[in-house]
N, C-alpha and C positions, 0 to 999 in steps of 0.2 A: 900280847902287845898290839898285833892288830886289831882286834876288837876296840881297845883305848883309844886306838888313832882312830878309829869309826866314831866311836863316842862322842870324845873329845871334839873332833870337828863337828860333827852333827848339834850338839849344844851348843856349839858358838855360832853354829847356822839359827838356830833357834831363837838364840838372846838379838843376833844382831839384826833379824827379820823382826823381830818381836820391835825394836828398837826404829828401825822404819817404818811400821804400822802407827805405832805411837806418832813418828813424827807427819805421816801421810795424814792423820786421822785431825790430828792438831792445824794441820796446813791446811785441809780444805776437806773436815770429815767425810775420810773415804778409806777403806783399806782395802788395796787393789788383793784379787783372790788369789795372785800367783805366791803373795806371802804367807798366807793359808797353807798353800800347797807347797811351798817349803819347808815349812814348819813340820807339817804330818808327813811329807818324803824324809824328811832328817831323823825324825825318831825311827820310822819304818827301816830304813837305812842301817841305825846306827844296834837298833833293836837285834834286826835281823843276823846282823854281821856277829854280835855279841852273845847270838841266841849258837849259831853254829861254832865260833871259837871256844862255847861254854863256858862265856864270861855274864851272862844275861844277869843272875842269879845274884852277880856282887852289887850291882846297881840298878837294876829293872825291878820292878814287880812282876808276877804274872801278863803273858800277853792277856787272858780275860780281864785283868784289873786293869789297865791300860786302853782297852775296847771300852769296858764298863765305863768308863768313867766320861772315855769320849762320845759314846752314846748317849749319857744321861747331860750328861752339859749341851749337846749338840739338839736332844729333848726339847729341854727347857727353855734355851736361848732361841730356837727355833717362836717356842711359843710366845715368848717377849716381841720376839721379831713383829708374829703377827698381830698384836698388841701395839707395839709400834712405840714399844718399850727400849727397841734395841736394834742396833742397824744390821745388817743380813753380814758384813763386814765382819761386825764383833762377834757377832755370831760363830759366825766361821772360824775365826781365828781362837775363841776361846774354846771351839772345840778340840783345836789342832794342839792348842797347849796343853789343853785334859788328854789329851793322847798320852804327851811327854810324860807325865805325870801318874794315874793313874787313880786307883781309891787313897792312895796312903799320901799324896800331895794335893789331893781335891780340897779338902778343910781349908789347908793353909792358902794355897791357891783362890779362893772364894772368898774368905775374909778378908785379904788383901788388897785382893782384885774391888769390893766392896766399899772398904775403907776408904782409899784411893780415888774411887767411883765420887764417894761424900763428899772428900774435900775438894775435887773438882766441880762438884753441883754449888759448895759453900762459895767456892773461888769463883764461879759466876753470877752469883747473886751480888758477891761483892762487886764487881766490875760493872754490872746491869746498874746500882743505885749509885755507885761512889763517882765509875767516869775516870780513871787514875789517869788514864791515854792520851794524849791530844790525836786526834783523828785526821786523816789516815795515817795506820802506822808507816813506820817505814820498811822499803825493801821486803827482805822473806817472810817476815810478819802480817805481810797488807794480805788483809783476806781471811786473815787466820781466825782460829776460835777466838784467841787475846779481844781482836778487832768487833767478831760476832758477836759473842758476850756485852761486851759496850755498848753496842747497841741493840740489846735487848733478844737477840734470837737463842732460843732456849733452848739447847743443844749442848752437848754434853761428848767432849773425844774420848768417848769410852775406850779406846785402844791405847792409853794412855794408862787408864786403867788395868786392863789387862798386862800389858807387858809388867810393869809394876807387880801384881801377883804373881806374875807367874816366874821375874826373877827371885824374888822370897821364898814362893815355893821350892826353884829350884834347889836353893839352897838347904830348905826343911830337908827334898828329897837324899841329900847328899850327893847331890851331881856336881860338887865345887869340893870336895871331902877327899884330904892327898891321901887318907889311909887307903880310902875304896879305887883312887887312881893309881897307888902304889901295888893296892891286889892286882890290879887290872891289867898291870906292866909287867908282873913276874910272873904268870900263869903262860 
């Protein structure tokens, strides 16, 4: 049981940080790095506790699949980064969520994340030629990507992105799943 309570809260630390990055990213593309370092203390957390209660095994993968996965995304986005592909932000934070996840929710996680990534590039190109806005927006808007977009700055709130994959994955993973939260409660 307490493993599920580590879990349980640790995933909801995760969606709802995940869910702030998005919205920090969209306000004024930035994702501040203490959301990063919530994201990767929550699984670490939730890992650990579930690894000693010997509940790890109902809803974890491997800690090396877990590692692996966050090293190779943390790789790659790095590389983007200095391409100037990808902001040091998303970077970060998509590593923290290939933490969560590991190799068996990377696919779905990337595809998503991907996806998402498109129709936020499509949904700026519409805003850059179409103008939908009258300028400046108002209140929590003013400033925002909505706003940038409109007038032509090419940028992209990839944490938007991200969060977006990495709630889908969660789900691929089976971290929303009552059977694996019902093992988790009776052990």
């Amino acid at each position: 049981m307490i493993g599920f309570i580590f879990f349980f809260f640790g995933i909801i630390a995760a969606i709802g940080m995940s869910g702030l990055a998005a919205w920090t990213d969209f306000k004024g593309y930035r994702i501040p790095n203490i959301i990063s370092v919530i994201i990767a203390a929550s699984f670490v957390t939730a890992f650990g506790i579930t690894f000693l209660t010997g509940q790890n095994e109902i809803i974890f993968f491997s800690w090396q699949s877990h590692l692996g996965s966050f090293f190779l995304v943390l790789i790659i986005t790095m590389a983007m980064f200095a391409f100037k592909a990808l902001g040091a932000g998303d970077s970060k934070m998509a590593s923290a969520i290939a933490l969560w996840l590991g190799w068996g929710g990377l696919v779905p996680f990337l595809f998503y994340m991907a996806l998402t990534g498109g129709v936020l590039a499509l949904v700026s190109i519409i805003l850059k030629k179409y103008k939908p806005f009258k300028l400046p927006l108002p209140g929590i808007l003013r400033g925002s990507w909505l706003e940038n977009a409109q007038i032509g700055v090419n940028k992209v709130p990839y944490g938007i992105a991200i969060a977006v994959g990495a709630l889908i994955a969660f789900v691929f993973n089976g971290y929303f799943s009552f059977e694996k939260w019902s093992e988790m409660m009776n052990l």
